[in-house]
FITI-327545 format. One line per field, with one value per atom (N, C-alpha, C): residue number from 1; x, y, z. Coordinates in pm, whole numbers, m for minus. Example, Ala and Ser with C-alpha at 12.3 -4.5 7.8 and 13.67 -1.06 7.14 Angstrom:
i: 1, 1, 1, 2, 2, 2 $
u: 1319, 1230, 1320, 1285, 1367, 1290 $
v: m569, m450, m330, m225, m106, 3 $
w: 780, 780, 780, 708, 714, 787 $
//
This chain:
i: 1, 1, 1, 2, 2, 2, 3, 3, 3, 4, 4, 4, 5, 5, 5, 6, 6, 6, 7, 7, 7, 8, 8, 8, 9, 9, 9, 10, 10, 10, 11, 11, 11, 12, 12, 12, 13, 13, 13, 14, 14, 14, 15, 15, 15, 16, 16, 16, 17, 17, 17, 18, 18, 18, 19, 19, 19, 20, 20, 20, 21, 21, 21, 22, 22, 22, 23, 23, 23, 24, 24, 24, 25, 25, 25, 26, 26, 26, 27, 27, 27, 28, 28, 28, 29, 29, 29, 30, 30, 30, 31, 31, 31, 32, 32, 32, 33, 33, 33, 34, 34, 34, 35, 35, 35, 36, 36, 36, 37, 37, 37, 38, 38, 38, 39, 39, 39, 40, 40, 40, 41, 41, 41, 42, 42, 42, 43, 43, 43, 44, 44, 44, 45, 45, 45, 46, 46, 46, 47, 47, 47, 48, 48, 48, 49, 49, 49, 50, 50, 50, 51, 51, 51, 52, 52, 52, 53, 53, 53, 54, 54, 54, 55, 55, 55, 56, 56, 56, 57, 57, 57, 58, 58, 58, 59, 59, 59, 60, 60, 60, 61, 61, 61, 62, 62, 62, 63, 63, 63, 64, 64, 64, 65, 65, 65, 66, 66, 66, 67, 67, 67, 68, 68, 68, 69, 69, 69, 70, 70, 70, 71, 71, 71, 72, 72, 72, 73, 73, 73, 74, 74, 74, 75, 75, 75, 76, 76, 76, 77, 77, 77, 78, 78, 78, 79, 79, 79, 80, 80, 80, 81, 81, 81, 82, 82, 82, 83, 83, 83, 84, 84, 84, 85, 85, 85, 86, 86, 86, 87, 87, 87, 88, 88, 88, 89, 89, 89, 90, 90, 90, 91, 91, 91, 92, 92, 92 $
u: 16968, 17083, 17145, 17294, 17356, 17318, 17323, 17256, 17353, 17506, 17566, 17568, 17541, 17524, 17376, 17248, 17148, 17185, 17211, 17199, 17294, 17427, 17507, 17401, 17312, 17213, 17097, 17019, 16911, 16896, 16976, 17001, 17005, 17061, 17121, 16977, 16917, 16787, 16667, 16617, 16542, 16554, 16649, 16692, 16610, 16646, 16562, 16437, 16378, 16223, 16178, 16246, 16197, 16210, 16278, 16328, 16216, 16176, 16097, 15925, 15903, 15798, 15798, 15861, 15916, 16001, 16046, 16065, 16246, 16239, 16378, 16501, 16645, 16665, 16768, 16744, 16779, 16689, 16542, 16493, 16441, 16495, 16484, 16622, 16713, 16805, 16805, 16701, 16698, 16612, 16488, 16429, 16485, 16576, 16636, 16712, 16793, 16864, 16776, 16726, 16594, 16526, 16468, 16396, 16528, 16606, 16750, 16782, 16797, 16818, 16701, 16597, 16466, 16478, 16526, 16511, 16640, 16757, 16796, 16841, 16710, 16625, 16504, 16430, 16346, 16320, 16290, 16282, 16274, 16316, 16382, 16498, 16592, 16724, 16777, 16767, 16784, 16892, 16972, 17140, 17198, 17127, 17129, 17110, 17013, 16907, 16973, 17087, 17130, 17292, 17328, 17476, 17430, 17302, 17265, 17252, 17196, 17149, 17272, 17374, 17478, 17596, 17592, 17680, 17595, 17474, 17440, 17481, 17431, 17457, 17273, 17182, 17075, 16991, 16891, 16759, 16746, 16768, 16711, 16580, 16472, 16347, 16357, 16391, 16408, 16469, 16580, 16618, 16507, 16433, 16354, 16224, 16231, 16080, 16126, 16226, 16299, 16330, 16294, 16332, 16206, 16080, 15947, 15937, 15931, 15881, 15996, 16115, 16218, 16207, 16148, 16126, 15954, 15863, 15737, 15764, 15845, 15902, 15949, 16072, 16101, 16038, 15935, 15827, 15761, 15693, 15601, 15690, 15837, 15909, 15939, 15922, 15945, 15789, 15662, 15593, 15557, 15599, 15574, 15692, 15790, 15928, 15833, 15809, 15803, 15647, 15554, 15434, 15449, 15535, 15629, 15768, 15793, 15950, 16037, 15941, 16008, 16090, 16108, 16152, 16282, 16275, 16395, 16481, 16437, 16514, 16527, 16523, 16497, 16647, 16725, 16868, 16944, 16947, 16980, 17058 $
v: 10510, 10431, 10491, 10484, 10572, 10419, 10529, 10425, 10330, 10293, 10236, 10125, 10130, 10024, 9987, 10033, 9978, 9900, 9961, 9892, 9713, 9730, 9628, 9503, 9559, 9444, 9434, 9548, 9489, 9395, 9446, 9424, 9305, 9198, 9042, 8973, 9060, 9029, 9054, 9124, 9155, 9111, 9148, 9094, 8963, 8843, 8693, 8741, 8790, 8826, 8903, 9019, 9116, 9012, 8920, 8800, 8731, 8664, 8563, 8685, 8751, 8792, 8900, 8853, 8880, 9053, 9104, 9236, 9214, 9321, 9293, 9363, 9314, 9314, 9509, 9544, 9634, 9765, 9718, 9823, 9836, 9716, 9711, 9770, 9774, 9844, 10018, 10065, 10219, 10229, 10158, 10189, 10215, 10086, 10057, 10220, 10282, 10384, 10481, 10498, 10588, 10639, 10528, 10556, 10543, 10520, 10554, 10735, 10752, 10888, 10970, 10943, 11007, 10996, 10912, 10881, 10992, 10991, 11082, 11240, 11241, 11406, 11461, 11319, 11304, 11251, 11366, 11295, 11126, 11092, 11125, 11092, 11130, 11081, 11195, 11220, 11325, 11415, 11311, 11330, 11444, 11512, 11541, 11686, 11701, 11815, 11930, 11772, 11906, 11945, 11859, 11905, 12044, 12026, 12168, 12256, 12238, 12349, 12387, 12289, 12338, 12443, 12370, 12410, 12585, 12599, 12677, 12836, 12772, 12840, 12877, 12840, 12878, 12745, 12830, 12700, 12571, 12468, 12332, 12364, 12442, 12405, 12500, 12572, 12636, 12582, 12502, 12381, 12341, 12314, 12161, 12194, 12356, 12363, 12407, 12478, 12449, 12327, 12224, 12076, 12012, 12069, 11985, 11997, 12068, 12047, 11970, 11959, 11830, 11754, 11697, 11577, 11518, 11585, 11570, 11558, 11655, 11603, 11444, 11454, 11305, 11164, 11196, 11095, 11113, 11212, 11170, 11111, 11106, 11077, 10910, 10894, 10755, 10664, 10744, 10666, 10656, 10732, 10735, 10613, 10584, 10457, 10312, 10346, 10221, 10170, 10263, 10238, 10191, 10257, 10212, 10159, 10034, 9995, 10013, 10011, 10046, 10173, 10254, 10435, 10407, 10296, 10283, 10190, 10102, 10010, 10047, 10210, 10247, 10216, 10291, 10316, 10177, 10090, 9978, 9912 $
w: 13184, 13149, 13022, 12986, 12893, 12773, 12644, 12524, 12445, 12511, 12428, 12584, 12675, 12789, 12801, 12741, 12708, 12610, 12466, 12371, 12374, 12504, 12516, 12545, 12669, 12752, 12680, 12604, 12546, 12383, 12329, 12210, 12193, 12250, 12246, 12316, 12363, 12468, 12339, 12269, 12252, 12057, 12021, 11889, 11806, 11901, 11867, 11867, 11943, 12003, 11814, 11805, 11671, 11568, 11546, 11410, 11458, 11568, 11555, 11499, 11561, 11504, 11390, 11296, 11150, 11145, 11249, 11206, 11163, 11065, 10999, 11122, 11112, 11182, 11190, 11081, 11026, 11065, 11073, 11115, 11260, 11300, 11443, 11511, 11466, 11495, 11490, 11394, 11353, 11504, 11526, 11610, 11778, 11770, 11882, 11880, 11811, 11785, 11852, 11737, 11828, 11909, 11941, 12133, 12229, 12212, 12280, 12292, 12177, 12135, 12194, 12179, 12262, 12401, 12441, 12579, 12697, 12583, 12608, 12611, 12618, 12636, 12764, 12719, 12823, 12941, 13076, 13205, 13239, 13353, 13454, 13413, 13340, 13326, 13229, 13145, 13029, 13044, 12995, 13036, 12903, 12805, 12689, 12763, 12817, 12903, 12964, 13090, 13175, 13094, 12984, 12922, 12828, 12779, 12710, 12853, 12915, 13025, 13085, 13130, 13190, 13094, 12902, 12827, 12803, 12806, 12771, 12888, 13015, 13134, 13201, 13123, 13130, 13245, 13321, 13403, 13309, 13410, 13330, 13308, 13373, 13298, 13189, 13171, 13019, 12926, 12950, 12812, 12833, 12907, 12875, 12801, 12841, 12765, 12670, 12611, 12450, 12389, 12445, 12379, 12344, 12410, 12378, 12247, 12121, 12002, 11916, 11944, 11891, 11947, 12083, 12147, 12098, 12033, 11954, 11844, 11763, 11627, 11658, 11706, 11725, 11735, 11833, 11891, 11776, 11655, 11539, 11422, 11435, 11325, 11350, 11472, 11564, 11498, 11516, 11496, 11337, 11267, 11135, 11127, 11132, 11126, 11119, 11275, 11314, 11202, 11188, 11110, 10922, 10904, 10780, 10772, 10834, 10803, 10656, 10534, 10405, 10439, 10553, 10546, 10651, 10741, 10762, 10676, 10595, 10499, 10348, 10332, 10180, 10147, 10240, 10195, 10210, 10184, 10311, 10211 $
//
């Protein structure tokens, strides 16, 4: 699903849920950002994937296996966030 028509349906869905079990709503939003942004890279949808592969002119599995260590960066920068909320609310 494209991330500004997720974020329309989940966001209003899931929002009350992060407030009631105390998460701020600020860094539930970075997160929400986030695994959005991750998601669009990674299979089965990875609409990011085939616009590099197509802009590039090169095999989708060769973007894709050029995308695994920014899609691991990502996913360890995701869990370092979510494990410290002070790092998404420094600037805030």
């Amino acid at each position: 699903m494209e991330s500004i028509s997720a974020m329309i349906i989940l966001v209003p869905v899931l929002l009350p849920v992060a407030r009631e079990i105390g998460m701020d709503p600020v860094h539930f939003g970075v997160m929400t950002v986030f695994n959005l942004a991750i998601g669009m890279f990674t299979p089965p949808v990875g609409a990011n994937i085939f616009v590099a592969s197509s802009i590039s002119g090169r095999p989708l599995h060769t973007v894709s296996g050029a995308a695994i260590p920014y899609i691991l960066a990502m996913l360890v920068v995701l869990g370092i966030v979510a494990s410290c909320p002070w790092l998404a609310l420094a600037f805030r």
